[in-house]
N, CA, C and O of each residue as an XYZ file, in Angstrom:
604
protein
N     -45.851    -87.728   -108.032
C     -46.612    -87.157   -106.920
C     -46.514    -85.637   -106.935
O     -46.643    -85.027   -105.874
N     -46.278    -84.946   -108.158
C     -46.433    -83.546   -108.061
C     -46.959    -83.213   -107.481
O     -46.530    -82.438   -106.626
N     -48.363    -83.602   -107.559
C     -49.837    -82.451   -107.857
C     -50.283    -83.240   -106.151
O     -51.415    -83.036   -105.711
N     -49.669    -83.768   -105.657
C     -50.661    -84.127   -104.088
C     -51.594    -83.589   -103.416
O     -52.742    -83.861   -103.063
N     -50.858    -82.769   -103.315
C     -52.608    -81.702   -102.189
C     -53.074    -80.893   -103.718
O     -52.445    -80.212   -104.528
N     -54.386    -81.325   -103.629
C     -55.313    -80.174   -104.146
C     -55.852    -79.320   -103.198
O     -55.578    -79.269   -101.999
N     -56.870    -78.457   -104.014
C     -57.763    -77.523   -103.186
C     -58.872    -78.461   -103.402
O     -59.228    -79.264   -104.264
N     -59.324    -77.963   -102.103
C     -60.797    -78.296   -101.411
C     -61.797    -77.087   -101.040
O     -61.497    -75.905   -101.212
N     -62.546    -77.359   -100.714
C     -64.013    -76.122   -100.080
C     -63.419    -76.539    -98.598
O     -63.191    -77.706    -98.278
N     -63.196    -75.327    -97.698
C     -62.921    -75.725    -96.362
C     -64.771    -75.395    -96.053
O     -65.588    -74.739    -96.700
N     -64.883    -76.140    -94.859
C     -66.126    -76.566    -94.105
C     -67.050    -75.149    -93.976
O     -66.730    -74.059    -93.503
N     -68.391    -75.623    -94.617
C     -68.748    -74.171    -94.065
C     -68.744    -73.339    -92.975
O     -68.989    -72.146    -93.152
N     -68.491    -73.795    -91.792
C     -68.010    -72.953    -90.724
C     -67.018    -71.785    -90.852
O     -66.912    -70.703    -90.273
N     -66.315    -72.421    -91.848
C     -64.504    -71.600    -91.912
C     -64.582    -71.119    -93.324
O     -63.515    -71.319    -93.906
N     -65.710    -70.416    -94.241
C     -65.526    -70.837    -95.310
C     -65.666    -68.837    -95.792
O     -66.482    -67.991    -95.426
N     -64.719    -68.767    -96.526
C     -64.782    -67.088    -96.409
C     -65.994    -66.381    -97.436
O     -66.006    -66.705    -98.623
N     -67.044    -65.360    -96.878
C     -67.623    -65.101    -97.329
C     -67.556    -63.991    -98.929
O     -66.801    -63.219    -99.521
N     -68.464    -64.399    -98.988
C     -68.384    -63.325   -101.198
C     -68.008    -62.111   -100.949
O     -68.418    -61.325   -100.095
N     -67.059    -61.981   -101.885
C     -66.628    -60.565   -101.786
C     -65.071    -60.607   -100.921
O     -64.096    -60.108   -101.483
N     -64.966    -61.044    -99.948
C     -63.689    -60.888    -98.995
C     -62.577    -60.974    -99.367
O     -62.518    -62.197    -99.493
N     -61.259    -60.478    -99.756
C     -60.282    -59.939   -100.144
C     -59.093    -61.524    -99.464
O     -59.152    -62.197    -98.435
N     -58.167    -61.551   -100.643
C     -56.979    -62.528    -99.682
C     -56.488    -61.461    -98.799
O     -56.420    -62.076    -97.735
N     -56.163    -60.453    -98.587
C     -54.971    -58.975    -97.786
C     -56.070    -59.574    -96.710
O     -55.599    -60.441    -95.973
N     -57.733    -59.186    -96.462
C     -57.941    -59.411    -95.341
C     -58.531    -60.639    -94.531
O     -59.152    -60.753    -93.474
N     -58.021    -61.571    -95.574
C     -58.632    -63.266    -94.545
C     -56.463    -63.274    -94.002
O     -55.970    -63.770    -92.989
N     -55.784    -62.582    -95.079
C     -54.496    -62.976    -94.116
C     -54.247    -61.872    -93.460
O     -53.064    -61.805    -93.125
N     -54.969    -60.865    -93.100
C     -55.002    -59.789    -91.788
C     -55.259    -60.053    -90.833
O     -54.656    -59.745    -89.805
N     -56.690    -61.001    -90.987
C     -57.581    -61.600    -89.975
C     -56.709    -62.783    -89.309
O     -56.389    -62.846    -88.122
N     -56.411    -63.658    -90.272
C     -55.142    -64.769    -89.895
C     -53.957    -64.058    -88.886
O     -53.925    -64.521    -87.746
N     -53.396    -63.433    -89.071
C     -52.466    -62.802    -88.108
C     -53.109    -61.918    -87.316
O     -52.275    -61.086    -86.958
N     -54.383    -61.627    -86.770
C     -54.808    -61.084    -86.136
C     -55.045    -62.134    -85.366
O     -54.697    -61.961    -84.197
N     -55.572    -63.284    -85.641
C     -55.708    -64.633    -84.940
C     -54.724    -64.815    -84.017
O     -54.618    -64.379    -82.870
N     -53.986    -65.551    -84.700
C     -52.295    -65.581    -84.615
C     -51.898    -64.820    -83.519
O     -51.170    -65.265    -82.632
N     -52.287    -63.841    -83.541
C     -51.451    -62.566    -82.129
C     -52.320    -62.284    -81.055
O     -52.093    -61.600    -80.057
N     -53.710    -63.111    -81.496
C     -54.310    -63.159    -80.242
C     -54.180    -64.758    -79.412
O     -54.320    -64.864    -78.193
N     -54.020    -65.400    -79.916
C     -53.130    -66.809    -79.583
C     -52.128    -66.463    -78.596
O     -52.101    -66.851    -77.428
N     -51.055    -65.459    -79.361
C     -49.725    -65.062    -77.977
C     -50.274    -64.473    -77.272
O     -49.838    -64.480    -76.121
N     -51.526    -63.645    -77.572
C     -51.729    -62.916    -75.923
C     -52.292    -63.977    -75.236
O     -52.033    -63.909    -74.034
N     -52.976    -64.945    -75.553
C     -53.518    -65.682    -74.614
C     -52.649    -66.346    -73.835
O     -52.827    -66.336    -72.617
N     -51.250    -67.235    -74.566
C     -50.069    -67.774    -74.166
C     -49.332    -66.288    -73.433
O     -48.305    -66.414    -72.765
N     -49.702    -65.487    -73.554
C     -48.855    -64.808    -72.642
C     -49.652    -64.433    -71.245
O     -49.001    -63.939    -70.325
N     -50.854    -64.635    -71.120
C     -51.921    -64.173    -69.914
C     -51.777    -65.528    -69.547
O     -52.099    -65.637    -68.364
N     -51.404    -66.709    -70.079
C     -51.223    -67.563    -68.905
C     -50.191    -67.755    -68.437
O     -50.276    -68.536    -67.489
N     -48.156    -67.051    -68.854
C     -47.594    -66.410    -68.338
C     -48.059    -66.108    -66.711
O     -47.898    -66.692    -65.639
N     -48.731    -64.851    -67.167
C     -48.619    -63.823    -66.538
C     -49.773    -64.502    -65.607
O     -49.877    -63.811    -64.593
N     -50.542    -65.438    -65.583
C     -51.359    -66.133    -64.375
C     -50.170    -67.289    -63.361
O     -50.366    -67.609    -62.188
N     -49.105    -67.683    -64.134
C     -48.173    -68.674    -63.862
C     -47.243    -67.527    -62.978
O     -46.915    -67.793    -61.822
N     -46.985    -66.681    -63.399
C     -46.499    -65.665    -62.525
C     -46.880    -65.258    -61.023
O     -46.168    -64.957    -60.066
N     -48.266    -65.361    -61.172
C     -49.038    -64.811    -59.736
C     -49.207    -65.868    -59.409
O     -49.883    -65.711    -58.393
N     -49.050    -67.086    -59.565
C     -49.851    -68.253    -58.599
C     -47.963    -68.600    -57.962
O     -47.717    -68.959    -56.810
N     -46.806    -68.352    -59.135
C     -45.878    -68.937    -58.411
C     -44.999    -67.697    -57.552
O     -44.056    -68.062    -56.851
N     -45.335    -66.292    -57.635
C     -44.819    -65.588    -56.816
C     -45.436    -65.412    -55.344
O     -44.814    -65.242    -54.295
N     -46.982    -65.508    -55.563
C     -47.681    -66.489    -54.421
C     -47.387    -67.551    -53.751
O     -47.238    -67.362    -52.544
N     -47.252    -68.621    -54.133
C     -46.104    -70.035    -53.442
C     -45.080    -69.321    -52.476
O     -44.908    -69.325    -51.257
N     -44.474    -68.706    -53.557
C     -42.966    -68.086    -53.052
C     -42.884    -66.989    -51.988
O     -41.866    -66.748    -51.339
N     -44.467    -66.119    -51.827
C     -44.492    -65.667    -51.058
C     -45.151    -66.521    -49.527
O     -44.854    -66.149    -48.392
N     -45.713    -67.238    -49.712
C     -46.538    -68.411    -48.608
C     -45.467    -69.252    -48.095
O     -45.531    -69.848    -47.020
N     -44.195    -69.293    -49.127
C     -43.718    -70.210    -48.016
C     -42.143    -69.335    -47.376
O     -41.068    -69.833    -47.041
N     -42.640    -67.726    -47.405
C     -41.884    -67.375    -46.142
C     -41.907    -67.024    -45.157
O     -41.279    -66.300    -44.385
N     -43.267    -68.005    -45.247
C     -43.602    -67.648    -43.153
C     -42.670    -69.072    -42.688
O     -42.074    -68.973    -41.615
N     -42.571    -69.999    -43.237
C     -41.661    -71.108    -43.086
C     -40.561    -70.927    -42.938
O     -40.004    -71.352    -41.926
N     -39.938    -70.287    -43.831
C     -38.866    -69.800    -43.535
C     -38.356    -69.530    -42.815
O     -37.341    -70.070    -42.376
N     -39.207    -68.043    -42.224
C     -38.746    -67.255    -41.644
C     -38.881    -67.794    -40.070
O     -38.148    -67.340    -39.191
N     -40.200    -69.116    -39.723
C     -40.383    -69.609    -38.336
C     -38.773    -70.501    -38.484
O     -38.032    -70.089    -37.591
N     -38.059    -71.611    -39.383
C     -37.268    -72.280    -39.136
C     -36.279    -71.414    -38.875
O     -35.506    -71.970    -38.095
N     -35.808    -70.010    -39.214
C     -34.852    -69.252    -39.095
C     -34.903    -68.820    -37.653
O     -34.008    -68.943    -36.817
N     -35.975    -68.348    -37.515
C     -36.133    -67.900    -35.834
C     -35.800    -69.598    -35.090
O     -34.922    -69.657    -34.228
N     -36.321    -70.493    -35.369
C     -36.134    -71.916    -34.580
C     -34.218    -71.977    -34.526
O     -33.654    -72.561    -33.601
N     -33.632    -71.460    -35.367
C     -32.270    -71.841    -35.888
C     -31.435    -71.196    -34.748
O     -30.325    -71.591    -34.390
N     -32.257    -69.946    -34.127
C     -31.397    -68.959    -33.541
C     -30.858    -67.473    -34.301
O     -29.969    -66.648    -34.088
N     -32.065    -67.690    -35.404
C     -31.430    -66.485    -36.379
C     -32.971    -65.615    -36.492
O     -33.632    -65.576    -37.530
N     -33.386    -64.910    -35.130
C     -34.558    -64.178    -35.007
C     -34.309    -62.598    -36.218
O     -35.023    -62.055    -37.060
N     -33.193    -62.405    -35.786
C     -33.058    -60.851    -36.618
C     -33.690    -60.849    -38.363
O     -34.539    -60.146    -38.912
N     -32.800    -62.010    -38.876
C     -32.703    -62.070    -40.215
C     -34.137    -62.628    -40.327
O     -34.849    -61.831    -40.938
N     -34.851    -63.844    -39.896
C     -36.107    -63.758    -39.439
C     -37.067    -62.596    -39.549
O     -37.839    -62.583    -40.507
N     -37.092    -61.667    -38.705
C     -38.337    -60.521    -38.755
C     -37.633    -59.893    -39.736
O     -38.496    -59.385    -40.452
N     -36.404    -59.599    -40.242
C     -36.255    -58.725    -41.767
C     -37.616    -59.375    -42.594
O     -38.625    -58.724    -42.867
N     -37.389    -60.831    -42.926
C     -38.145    -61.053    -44.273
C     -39.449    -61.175    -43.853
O     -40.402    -61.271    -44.626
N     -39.548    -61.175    -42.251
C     -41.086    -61.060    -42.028
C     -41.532    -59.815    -42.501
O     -42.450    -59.636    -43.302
N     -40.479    -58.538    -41.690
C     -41.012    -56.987    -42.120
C     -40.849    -56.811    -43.493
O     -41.837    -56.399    -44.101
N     -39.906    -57.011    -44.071
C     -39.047    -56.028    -45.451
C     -39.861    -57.000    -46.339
O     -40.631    -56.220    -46.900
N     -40.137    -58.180    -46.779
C     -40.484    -59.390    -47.809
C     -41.842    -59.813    -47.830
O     -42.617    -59.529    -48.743
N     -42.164    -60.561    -46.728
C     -43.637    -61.307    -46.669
C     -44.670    -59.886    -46.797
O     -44.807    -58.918    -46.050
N     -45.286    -60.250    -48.061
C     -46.602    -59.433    -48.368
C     -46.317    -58.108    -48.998
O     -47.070    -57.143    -49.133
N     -44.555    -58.330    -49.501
C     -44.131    -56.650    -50.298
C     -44.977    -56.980    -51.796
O     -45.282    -57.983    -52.441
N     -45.177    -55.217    -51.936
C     -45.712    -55.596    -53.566
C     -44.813    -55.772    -54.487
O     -43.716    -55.247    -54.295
N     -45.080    -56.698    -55.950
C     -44.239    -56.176    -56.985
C     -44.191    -55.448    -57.290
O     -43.095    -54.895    -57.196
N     -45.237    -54.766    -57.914
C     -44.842    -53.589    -58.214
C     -45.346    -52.434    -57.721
O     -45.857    -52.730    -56.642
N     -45.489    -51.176    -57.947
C     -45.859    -50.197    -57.017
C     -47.136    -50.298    -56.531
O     -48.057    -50.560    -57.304
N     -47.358    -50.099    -55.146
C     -49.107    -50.436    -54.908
C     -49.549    -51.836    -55.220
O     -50.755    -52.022    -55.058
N     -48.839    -52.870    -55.634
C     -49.953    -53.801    -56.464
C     -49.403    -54.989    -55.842
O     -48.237    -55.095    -55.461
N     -50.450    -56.021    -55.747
C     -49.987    -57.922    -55.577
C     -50.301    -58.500    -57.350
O     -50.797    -57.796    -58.230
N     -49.996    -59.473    -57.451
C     -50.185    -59.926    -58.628
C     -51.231    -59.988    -58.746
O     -51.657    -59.679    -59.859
N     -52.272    -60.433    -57.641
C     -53.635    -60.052    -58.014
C     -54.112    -59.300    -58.767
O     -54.920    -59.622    -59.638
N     -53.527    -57.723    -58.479
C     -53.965    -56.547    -59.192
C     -53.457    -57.013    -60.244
O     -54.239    -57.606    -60.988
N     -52.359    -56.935    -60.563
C     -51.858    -56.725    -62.082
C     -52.297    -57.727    -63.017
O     -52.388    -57.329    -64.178
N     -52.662    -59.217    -62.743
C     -53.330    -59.516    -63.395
C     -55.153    -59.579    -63.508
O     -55.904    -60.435    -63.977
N     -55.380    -58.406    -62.923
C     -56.624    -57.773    -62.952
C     -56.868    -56.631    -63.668
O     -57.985    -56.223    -63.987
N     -55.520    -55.972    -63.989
C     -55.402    -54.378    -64.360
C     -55.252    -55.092    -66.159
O     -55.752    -54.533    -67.135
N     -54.520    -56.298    -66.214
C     -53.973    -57.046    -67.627
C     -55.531    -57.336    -67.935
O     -56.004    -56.678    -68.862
N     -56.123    -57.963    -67.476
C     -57.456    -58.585    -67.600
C     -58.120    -57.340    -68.425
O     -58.127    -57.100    -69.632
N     -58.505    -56.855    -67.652
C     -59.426    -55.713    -67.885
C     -59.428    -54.563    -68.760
O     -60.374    -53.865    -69.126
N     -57.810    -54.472    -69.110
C     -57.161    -53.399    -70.052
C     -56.803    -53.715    -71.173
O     -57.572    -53.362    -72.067
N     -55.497    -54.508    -71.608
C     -54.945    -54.815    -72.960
C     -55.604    -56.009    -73.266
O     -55.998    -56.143    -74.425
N     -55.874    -57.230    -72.160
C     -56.145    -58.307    -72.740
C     -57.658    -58.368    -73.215
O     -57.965    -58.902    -74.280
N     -58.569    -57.797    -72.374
C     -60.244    -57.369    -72.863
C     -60.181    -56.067    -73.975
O     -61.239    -55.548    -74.331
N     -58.795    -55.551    -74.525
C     -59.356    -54.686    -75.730
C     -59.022    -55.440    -76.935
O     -59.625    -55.364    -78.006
N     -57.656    -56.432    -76.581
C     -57.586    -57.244    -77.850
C     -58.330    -58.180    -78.278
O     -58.371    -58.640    -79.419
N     -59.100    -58.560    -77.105
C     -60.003    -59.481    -77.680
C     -61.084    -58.943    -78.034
O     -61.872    -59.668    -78.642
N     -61.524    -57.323    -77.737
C     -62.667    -57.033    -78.217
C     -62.072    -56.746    -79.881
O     -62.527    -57.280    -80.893
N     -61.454    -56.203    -79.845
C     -61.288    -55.845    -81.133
C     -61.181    -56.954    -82.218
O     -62.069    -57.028    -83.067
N     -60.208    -57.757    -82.226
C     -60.133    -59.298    -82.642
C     -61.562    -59.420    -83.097
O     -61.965    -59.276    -84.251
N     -62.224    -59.686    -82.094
C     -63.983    -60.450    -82.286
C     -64.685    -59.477    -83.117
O     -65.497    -59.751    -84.001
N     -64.342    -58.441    -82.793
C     -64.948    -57.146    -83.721
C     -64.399    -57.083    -85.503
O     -65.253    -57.213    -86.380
N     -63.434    -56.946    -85.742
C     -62.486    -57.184    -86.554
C     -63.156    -58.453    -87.572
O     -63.532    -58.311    -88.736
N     -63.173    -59.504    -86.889
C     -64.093    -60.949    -87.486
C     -65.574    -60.841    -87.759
O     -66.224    -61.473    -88.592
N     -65.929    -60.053    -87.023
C     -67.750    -59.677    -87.209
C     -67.918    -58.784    -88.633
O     -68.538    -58.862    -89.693
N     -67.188    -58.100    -88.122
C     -67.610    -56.794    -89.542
C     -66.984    -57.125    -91.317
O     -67.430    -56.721    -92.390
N     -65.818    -58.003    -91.007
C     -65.383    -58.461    -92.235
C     -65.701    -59.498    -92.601
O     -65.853    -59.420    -93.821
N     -65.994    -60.912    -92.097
C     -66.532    -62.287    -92.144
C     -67.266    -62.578    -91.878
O     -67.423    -63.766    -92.163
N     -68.353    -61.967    -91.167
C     -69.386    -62.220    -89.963
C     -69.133    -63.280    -89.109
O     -69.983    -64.165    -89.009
N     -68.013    -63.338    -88.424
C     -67.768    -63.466    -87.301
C     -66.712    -64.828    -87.356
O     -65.836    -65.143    -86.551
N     -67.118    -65.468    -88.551
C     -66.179    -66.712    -88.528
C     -64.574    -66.809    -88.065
O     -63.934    -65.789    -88.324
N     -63.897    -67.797    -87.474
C     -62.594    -67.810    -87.147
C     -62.238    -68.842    -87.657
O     -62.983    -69.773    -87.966
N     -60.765    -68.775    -87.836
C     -59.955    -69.530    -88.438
C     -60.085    -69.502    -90.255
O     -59.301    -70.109    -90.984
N     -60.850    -68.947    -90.579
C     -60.935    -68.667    -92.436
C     -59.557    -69.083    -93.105
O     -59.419    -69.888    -94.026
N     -58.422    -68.261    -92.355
C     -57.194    -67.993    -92.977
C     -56.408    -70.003    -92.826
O     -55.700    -70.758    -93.492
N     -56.934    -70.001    -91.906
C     -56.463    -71.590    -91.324
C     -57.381    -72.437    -92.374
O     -56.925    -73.099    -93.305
N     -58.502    -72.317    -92.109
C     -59.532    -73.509    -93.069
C     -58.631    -73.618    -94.796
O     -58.316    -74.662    -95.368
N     -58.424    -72.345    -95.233
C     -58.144    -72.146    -96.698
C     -57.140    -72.863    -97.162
O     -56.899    -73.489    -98.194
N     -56.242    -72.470    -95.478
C     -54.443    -73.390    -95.818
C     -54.979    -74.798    -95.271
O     -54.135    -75.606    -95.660
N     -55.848    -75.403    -94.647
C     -55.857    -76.894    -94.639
C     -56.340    -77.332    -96.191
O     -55.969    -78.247    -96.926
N     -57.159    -76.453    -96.327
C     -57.720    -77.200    -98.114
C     -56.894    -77.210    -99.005
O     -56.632    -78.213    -99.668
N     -56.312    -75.988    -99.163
C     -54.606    -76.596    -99.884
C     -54.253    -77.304    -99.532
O     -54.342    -78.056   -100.503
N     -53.599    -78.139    -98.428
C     -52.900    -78.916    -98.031
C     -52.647    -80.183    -98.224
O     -51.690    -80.897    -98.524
N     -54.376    -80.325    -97.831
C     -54.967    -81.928    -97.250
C     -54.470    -82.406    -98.743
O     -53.972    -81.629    -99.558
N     -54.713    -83.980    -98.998
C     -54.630    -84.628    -99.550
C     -55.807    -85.371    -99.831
O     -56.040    -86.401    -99.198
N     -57.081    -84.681   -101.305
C     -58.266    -85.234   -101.215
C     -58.384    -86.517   -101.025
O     -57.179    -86.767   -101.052
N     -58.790    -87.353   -100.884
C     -59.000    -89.086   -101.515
C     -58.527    -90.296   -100.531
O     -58.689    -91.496   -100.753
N     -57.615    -89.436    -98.863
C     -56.688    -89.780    -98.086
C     -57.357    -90.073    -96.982
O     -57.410    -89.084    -96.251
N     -57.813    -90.867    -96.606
C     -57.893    -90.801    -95.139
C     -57.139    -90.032    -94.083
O     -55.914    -90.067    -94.194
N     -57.690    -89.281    -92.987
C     -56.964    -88.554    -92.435
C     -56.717    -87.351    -92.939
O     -55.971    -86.680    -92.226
N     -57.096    -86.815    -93.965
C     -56.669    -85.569    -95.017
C     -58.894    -84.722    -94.856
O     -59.008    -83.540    -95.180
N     -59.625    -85.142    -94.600
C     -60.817    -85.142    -94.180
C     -61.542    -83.611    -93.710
O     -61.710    -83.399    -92.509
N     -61.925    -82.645    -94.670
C     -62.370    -81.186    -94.468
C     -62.763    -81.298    -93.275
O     -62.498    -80.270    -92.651
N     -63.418    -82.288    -92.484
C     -64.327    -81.804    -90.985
C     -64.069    -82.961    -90.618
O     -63.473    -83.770    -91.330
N     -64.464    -83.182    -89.516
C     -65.104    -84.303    -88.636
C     -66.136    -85.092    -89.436
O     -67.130    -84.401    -89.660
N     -66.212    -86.415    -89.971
C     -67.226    -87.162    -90.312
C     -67.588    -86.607    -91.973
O     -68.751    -86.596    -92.376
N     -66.701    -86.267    -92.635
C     -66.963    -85.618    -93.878
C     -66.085    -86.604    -94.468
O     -65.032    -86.945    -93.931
N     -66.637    -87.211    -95.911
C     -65.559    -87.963    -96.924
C     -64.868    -87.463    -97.379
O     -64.991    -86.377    -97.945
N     -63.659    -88.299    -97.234
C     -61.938    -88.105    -98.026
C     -62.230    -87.468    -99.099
O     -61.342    -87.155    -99.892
């Protein structure tokens, strides 16, 4: 079983155009790749604002069972000093993941998409298609260039 995976033609969708260099289908590949973590990291940073939100909504609860307890003082602290403070300067998470939106995460993706247009015309995943066709195992079921394409 040396020789198992051959090469294949990955699908024309993914299929790198004439002329295109290996340095930049695996530039483009890790350009992929790091736009993947920003995405895993903007939903972070959405998991952030929906649960520092929670956390801020439920200290009006709090702060009513504390006053119910006999503990009014410590009560209006987290009403005054806590409920509705920003994280960070000026800002609710709202903003900041509005300021993320609009700034680093809309330039990496412009660029990314840009990046894929001008070198591939536009295709994604090239660097991925090339390493499944190495991989697969022609003749295999389940080993299959596309959807509905023979072993």
């Amino acid at each position: 079983m040396a020789d198992q995976h051959v090469s294949g033609d990955p699908d024309p969708a993914h299929r790198r155009p004439p002329g295109v260099t290996d340095e930049v289908v695996e530039a483009l590949g890790l350009f992929s790749e790091a736009l993947e973590k920003i995405h895993r990291a903007r939903g972070h940073l959405y998991a952030f604002h929906q649960l520092t939100g929670g956390a801020d909504n439920a200290l009006d609860e709090v702060a009513e069972l504390l006053r119910g307890a006999g503990h009014g003082e410590l009560a209006g602290r987290i009403e005054r000093e806590l409920i509705g403070l920003n994280v960070l300067e000026g800002r609710w998470t709202f903003q900041v993941v509005e300021e993320y939106d609009a700034g680093y995460y809309a330039t990496f993706q412009r660029l990314e998409a840009e990046a894929r247009d001008r070198l591939v015309g536009g295709r994604t995943h090239v660097y991925e298609a090339e390493m499944k066709a190495r991989r697969r195992t022609r003749g295999l079921p389940g080993h299959e260039s596309a959807p509905g394409a023979a072993t």
